[in-house]
C-alpha positions in Angstrom: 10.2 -45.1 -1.1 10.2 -42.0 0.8 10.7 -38.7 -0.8 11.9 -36.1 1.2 10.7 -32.6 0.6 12.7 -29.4 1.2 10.6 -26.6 2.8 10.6 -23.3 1.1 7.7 -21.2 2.7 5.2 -19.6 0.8 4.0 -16.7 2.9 1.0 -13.9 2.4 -1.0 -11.9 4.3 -4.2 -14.3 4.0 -1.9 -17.1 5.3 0.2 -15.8 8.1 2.0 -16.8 11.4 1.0 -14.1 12.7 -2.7 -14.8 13.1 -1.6 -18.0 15.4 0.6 -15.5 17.1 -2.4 -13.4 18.3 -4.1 -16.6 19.8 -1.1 -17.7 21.5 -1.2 -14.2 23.2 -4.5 -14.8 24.1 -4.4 -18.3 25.6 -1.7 -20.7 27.6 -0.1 -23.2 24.8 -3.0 -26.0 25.2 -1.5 -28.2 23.4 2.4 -30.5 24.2 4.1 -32.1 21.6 3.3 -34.5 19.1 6.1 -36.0 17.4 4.3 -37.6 14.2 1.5 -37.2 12.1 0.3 -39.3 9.2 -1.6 -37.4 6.6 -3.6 -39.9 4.3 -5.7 -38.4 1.0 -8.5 -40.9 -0.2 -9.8 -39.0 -3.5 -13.3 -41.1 -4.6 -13.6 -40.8 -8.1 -16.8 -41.7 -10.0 -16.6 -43.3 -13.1 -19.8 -42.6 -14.5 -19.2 -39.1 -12.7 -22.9 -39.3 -11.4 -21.8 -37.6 -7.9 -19.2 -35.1 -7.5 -15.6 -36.1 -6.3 -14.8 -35.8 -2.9 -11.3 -36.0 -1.1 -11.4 -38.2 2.2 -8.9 -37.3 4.9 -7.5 -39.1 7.7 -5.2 -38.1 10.2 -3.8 -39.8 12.8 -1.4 -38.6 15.5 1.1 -39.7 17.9 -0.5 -39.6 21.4 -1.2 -35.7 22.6 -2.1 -36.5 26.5 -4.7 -33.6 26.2 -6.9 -32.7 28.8 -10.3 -31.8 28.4 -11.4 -28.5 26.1 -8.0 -28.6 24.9 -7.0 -27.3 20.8 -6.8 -30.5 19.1 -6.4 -29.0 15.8 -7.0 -25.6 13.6 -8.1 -24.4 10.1 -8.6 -21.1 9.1 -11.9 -19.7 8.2 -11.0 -18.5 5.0 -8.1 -17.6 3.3 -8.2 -14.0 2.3 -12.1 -14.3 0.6 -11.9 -17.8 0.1 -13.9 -20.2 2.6 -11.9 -22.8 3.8 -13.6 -26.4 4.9 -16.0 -25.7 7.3 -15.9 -29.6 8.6 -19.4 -28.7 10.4 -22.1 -30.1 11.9 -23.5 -31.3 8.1 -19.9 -33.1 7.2 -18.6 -33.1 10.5 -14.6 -34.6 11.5 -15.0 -37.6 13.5 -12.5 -38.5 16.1 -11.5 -41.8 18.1 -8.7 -42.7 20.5 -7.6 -45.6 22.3 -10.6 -45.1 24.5 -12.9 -45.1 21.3 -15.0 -42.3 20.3 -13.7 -38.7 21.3 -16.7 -35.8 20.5 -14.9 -32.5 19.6 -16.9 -29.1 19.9 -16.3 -26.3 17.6 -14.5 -22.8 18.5 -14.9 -19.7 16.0 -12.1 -17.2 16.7 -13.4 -14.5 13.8 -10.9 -12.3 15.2 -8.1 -14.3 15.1 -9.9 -16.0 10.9 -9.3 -19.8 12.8 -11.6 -22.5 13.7 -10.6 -25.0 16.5 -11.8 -28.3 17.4 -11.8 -29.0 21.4 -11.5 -32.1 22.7 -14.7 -33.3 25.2 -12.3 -35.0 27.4 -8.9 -36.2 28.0 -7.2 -38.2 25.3 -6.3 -41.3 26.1 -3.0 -42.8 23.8 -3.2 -42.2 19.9 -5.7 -40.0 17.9 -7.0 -40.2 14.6 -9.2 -37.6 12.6 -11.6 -38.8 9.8 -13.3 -36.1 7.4 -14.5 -35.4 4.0 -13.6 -32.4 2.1 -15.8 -31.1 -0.3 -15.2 -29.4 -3.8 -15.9 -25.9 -3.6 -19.3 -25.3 -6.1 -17.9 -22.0 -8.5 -19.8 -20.3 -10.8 -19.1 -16.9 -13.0 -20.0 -14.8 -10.1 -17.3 -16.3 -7.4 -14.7 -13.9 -6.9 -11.3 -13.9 -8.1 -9.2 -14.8 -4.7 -6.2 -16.7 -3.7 -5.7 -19.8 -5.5 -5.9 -22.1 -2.3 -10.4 -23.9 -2.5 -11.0 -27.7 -3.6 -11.6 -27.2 -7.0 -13.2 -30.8 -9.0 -11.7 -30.3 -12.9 -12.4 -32.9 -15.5 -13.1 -35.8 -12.4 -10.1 -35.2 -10.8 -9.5 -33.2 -7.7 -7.0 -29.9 -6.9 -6.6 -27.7 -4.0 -4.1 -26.5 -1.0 -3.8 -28.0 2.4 -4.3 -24.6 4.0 -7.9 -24.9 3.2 -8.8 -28.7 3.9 -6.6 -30.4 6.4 -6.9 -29.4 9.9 -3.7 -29.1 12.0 -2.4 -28.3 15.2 -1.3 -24.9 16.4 2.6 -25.2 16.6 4.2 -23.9 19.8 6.5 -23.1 19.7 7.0 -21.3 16.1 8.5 -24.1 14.2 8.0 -26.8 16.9 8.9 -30.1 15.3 7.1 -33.2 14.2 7.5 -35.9 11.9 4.5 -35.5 9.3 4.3 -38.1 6.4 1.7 -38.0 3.4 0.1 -40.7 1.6 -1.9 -41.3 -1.3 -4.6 -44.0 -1.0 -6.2 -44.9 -4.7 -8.4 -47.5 -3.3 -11.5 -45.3 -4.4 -10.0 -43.9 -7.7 -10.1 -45.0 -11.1 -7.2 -47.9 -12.1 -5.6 -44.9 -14.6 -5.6 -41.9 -11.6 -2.6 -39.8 -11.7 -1.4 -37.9 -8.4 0.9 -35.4 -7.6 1.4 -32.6 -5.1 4.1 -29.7 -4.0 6.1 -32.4 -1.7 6.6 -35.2 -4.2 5.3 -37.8 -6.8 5.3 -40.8 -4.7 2.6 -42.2 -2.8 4.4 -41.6 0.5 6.0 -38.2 1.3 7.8 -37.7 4.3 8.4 -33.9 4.9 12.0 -33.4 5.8 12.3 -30.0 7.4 10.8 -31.3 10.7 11.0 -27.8 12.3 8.6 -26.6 9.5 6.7 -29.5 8.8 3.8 -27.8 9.4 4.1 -24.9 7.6 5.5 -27.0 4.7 1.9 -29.2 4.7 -0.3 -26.1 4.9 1.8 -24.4 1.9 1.5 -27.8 -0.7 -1.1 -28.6 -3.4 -2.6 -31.1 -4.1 -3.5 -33.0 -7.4 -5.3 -36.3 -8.5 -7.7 -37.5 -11.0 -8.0 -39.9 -14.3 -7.0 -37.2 -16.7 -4.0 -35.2 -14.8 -1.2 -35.5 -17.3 2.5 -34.4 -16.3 5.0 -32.6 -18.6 7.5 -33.6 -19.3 6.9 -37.1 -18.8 9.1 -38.4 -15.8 9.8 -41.7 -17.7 12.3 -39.3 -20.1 15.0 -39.4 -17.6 15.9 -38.9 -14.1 16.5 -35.3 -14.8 13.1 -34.9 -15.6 11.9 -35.2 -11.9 13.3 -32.2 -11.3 10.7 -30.6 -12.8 7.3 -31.4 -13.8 3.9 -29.3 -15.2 0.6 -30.9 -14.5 -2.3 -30.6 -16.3 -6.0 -31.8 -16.4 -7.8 -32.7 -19.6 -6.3 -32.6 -23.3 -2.6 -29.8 -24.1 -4.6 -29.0 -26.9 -7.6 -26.9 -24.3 -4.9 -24.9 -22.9 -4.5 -21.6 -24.2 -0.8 -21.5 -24.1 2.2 -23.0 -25.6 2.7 -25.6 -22.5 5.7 -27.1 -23.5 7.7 -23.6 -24.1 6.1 -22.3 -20.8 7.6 -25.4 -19.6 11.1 -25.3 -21.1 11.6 -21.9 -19.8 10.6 -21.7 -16.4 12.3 -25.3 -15.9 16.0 -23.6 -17.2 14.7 -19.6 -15.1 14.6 -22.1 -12.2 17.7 -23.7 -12.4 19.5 -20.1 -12.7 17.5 -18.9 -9.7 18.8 -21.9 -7.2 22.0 -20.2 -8.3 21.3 -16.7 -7.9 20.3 -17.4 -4.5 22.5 -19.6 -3.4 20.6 -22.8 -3.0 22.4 -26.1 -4.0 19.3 -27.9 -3.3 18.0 -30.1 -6.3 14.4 -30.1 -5.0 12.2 -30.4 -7.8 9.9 -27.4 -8.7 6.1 -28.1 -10.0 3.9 -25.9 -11.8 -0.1 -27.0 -11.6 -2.8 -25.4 -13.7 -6.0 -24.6 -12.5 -8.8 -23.8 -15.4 -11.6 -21.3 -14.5 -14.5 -19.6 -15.0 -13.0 -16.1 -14.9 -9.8 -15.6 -13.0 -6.3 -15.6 -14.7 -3.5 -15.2 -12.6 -1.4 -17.0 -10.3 0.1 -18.2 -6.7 2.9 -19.6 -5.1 3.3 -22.9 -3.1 5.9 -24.6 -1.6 8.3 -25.4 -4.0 5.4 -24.9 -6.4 3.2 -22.8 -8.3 -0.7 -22.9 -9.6 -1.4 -20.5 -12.6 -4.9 -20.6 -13.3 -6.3 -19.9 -16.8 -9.4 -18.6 -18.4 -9.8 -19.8 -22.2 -11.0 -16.7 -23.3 -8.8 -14.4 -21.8 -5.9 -13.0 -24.2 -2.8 -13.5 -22.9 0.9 -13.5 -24.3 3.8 -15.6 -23.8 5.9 -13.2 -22.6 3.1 -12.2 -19.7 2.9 -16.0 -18.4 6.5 -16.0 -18.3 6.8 -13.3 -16.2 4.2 -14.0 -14.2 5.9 -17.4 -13.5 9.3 -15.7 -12.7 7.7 -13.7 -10.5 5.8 -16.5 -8.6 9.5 -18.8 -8.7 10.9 -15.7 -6.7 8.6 -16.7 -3.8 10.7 -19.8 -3.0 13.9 -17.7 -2.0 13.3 -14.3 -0.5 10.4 -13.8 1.9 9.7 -11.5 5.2 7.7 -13.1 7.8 5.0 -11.1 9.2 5.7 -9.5 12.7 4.0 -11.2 15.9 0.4 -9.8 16.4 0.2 -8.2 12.8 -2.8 -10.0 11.6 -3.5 -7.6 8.4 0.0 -8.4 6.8 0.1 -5.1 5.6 3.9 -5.1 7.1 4.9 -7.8 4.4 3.2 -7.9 1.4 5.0 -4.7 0.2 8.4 -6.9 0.5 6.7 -10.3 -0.5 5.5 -9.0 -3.4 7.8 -5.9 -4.4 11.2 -7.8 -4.5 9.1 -10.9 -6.3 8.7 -8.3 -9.3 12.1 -6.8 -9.2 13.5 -10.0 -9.6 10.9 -11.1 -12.4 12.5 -7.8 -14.5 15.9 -8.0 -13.6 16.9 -11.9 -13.3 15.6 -12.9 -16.8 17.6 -10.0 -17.9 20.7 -10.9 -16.4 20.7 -14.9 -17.3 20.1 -13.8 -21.1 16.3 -14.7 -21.2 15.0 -11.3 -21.8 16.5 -8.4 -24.3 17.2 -5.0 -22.8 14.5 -3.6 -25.1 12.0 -6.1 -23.3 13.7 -5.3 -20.2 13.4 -1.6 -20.2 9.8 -2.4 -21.6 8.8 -4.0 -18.8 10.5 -1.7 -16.2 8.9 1.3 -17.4 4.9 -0.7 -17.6 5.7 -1.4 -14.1 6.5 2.2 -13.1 3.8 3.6 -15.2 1.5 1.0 -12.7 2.4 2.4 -9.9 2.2 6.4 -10.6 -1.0 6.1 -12.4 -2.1 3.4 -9.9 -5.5 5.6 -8.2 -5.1 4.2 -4.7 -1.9 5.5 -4.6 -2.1 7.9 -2.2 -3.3 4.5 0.4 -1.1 3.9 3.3 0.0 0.1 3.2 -2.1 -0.4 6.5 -5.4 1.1 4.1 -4.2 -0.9 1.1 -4.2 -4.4 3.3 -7.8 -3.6 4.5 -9.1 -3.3 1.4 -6.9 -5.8 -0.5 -9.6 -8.4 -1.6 -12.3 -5.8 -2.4 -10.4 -3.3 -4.4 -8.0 -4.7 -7.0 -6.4 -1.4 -7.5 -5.3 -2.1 -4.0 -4.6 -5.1 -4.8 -1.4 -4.8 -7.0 -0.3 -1.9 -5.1 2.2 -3.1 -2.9 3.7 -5.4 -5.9 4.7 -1.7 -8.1 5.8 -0.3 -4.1 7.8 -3.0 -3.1 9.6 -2.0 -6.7 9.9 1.7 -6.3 11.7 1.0 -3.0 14.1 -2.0 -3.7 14.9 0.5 -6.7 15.8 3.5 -4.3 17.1 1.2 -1.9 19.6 -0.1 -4.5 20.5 3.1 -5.5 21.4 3.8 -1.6 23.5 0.5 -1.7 25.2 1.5 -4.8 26.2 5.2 -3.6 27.1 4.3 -0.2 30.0 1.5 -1.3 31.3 2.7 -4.2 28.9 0.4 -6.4 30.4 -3.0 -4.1 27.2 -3.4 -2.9 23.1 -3.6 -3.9 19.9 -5.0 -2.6 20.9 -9.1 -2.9 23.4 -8.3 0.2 20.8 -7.7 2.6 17.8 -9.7 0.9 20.2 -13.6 1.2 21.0 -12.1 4.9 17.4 -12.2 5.9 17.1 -15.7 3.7 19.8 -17.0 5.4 18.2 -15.6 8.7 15.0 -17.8 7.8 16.7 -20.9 6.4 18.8 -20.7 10.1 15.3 -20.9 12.0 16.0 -17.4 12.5 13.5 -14.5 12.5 13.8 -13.1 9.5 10.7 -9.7 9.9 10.3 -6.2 9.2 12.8 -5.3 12.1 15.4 -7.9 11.4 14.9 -6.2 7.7 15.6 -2.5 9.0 18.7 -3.8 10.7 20.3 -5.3 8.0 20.0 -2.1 5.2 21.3 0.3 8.1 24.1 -2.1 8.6 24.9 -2.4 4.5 24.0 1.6 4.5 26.1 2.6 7.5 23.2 4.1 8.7 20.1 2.8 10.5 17.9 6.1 10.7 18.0 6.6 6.7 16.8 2.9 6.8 14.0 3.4 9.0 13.1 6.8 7.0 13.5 4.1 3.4 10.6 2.2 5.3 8.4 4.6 6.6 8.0 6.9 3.1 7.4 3.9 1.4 4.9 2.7 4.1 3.2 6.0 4.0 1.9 5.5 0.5 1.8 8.7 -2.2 5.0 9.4 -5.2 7.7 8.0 -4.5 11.4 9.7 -6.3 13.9 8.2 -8.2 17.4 10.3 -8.8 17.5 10.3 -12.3 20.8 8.1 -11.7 19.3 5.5 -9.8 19.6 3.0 -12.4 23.0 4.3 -13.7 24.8 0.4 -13.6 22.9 -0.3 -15.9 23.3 2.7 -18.2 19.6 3.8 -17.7 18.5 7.1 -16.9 15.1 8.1 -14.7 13.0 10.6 -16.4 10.0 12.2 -15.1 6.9 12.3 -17.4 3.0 12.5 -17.3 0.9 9.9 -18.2 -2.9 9.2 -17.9 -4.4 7.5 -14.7 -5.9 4.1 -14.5 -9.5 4.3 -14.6 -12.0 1.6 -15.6 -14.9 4.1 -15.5 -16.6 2.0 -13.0 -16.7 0.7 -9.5 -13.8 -1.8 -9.5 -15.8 -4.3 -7.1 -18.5 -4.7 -10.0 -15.7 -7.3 -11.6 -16.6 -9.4 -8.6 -20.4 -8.7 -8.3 -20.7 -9.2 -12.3 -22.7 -6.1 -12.3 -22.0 -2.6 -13.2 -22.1 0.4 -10.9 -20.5 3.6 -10.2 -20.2 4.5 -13.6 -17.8 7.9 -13.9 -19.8 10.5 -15.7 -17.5 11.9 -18.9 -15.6 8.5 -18.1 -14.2 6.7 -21.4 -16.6 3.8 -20.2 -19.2 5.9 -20.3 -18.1 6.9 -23.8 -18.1 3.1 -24.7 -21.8 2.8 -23.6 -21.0 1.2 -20.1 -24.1 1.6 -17.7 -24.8 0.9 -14.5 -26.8 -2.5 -14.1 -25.2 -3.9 -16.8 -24.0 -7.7 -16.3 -20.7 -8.5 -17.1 -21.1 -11.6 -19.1 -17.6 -12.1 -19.6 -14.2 -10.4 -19.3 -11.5 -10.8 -22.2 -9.0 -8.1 -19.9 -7.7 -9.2 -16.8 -7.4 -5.9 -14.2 -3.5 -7.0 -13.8 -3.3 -6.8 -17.7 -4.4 -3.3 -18.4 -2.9 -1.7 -14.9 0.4 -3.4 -15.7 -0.1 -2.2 -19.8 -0.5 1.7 -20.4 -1.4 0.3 -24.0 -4.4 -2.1 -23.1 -8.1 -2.1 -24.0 -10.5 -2.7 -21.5 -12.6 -5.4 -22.9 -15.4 -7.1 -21.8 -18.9 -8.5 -23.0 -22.2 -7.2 -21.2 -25.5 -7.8 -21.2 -28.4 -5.4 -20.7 -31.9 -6.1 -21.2 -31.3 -9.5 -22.1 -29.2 -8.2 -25.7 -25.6 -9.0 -25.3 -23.0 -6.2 -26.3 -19.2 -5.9 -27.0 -17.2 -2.7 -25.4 -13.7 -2.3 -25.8 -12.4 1.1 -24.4 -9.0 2.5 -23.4 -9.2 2.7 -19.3 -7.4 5.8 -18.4 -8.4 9.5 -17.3 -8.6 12.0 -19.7 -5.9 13.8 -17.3 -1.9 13.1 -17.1 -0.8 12.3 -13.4 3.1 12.5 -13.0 5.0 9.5 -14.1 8.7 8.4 -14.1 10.0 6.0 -16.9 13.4 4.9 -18.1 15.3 5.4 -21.0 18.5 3.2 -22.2 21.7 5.5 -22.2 23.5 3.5 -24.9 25.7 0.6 -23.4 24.6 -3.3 -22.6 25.7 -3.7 -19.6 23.4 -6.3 -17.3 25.3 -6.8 -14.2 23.1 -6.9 -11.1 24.2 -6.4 -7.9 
């Protein structure tokens, strides 16, 4: 049976339209219709696990009519600072048509991140595409980057289409095809489990033709002899409406899987609701183990949280880390034609993602207003004592993947400014209106086939406001970077007032890109790393503190294991200057009211 998959598009600035809208600028449309593709995953598993698993792909599609040096199909080069499938001349794709074998020669547009395969002649009737795609080889000193590599876990496989299956360019935007996925176990184990963000049959046929595309490049993909699904689908039929996938034994995960579960299952369910989706796709939730990294991203329709054992993290950060990933599926701003950095989106992608992990939970009963007002003020604290915040959102973009103070920037901005932009909303209609008016108008903008960008987004708060210039002015301070204010009423529905503060800067004490190199430099003289005993040239043997933890958490301890002159130490150090920066928090004025407009 065929299950047909809803698209939901998981946009960010690593994986963007707009970088195929540069080379369209570039270059005449090479490339006509094709009205089907077939998308078949071979995973070869070995059983004695002597060689490492390996994902075959095969692609065939309907006949292009290409002419010679033609775009038959596209990958990127990497995804933000992760190296997508080179398919070169070592583990090359192989091509035939009705004419037999068709060579394809390589094109690297660095400028544009894509690689493109050209045809060495005209096409003649159908095509297929045979490669291999490899598991990415990780080690302690791999960077922490978006979630999208092959990754081989416990002899099984997982990983993203956006790094592995080549496709064509679609031109149109949102051209249409008929795309259908298949599983083929012929190679894998007689117990091998499977499962990916379109569906838990062997064949998927994507529904959303107009997206189809887009929907492929934004699914994962799972499979191997120890993948295990909760809960089990074989409960009942409401089951399939949600499912958690895991490799290896419950008992290795460092969480409470079922609760995690249980409560992003019924945050789901509530969301649909909130944001007016009467679609009963299901929603799936993969985890990814690793040596380092804990954190998350979104998919279509899905979500992959990866995990390090020995990092300490609470329930009630996993949950909002998963609310805030679940947000993805509903409102999103596409990136503007020939913006390639993203830096025009993320601050939106990201910002109302963590306004509505605070203030949805809150509202469907999940969260208490103590936790709630907890949370709100860690996340404003974030931002003021944030040390890049001074950075344009054009400078935080460029130095997104190498500074990770950068990094959560735009997800405390987005905040700040969906909090004064509410406050706008509020004042301006007598408290009818708030920030879900225009934010389902550019949803229902994208779910049209609409655009649904920065400038479609400008014109829909002037219209709410009654005034487009103050809209544009919203934009631009935010944009700008530096403090931004909050009327000490700005959260007055529900009885919370703003109060300014001081409170001590982020500061690790050390060059921030030594938690991707492993080793320590640019210690701060006087620094309370320093203080700890942190040198430069030591090697980070292992981090038990993400970054996102003790930014997000005035209260956290650095810590980390280290290593210097072979002897392995223990520091554990409070990360902040010694100096108060200016600060805003919130403080509860009494009542219990959690309406959200």
């Amino acid at each position: 049976m065929l299950l047909k998959a809803s698209l939901l598009l998981f946009i960010s600035p690593a994986v963007s339209d707009s970088i195929r809208a540069g080379i369209q600028q570039t270059q005449q449309p090479l490339m006509p219709s094709l009205p089907s593709i077939q998308v078949v995953l071979t995973p070869v598993l070995d059983a004695t696990a002597s060689l490492p698993a390996v994902l075959k792909i095969s692609l065939s599609f309907s006949p292009p009519n290409l002419p010679a040096n033609a775009s038959l199909v596209e990958l990127y080069i990497a995804i933000g600072n992760v190296p997508c499938q080179a398919y070169n001349e070592t583990n090359p794709i192989l091509a035939v048509d009705d004419d037999g074998i068709l060579d394809l020669t390589i094109a690297v547009g660095e400028e544009h991140n894509l690689r493109r395969w050209l045809t060495s002649r005209p096409t003649v009737g159908a095509v297929k595409l045979f490669m291999t795609a490899l598991p990415r080889e990780i080690d302690i000193t791999t960077p922490i980057g978006p979630r999208v590599d092959l990754r081989e876990i416990d002899g099984g496989l997982l990983g993203s289409a956006s790094s592995m299956v080549p496709l064509p360019a679609t031109t149109p935007p949102h051209h249409s095809y008929k795309i259908t996925v298949c599983w083929n176990l012929s190679k894998s184990h007689s117990n091998t489990s499977y499962a990916s963000s379109l569906g838990e049959d062997l064949c998927t046929e994507i529904a959303d033709k107009a997206q189809a595309i887009q929907a492929l490049q934004s699914s994962i993909f799972a499979v191997g002899p120890t993948l295990h699904r909760y809960p089990p689908s074989s409960q009942s039929p409401e089951m399939s409406q949600f499912g958690l996938f895991y490799f290896g034994d419950r008992v290795d995960v460092p969480f409470d899987v079922i609760k995690l579960a249980d409560y992003i299952q019924a945050l789901f369910i509530n969301m649909c609701g909130y944001f007016h989706d009467s679609d009963t796709r299901p929603y799936r939730v993969f985890l990814r183990p690793s040596l380092r990294g804990f954190g998350g991203q979104g998919f279509l329709s899905s979500f992959m949280l990866e995990y390090f054992p020995n990092v300490e993290v609470e329930q009630w950060e996993l949950e909002w880390l998963l609310a805030h990933e679940a947000t993805h599926n509903w409102p999103l701003m596409d990136s503007t034609p020939g913006q390639v950095t993203g830096a025009d989106n993320t601050w939106y992608n990201e910002g109302i993602a963590t306004y509505y992990q605070l203030f949805l939970p809150y509202q469907f009963g999940k969260t208490t207003k103590v936790e709630f007002v907890k949370q709100l003020n860690m996340n404003l604290q974030a931002y003021f004592t944030n040390p890049t915040i001074n950075m344009s959102n054009e400078e935080v973009a460029e130095q997104t993947w190498q500074n990770s103070a950068a990094q959560r920037l735009p997800y405390h901005r987005g905040l700040l400014y969906f909090l004064r932009l509410e406050y706008l909303l509020q004042q301006s209609s007598g408290g009818k209106l708030g920030i879900r008016s225009p934010v389902l108008q550019l949803l229902e903008r994208k779910r049209r086939g609409e655009a649904f960008d920065l400038s479609c987004w400008i014109s829909l708060v002037g219209a709410a406001i009654g005034n487009i210039t103050v809209a544009k002015e919203q934009y631009q301070d935010m944009a700008a970077g530096g403090c931004l204010s909050l009327p000490s009423t700005a959260l007055f529905h529900f009885d919370l007032r703003v109060i300014h503060t001081a409170q001590e800067r982020l500061e690790l004490g050390f060059d921030t890109a030594s938690l991707n190199s492993r080793v320590i430099s640019g210690t701060v003289p006087g620094s309370r790393a320093e203080g700890a005993g942190i040198r430069d040239g030591d090697a980070i043997v292992q981090t038990r503190s993400m970054y996102w933890q003790v930014a997000d958490n005035i209260a956290r301890n650095m810590s980390m294991w280290l290593m210097r002159d072979d002897v392995e130490f223990d520091v554990s150090y409070w990360p902040r200057s010694r100096e108060k920066v200016p600060s805003l928090q919130v403080v509860d004025g009494g009542l219990a009211d959690n309406h959200i407009s």
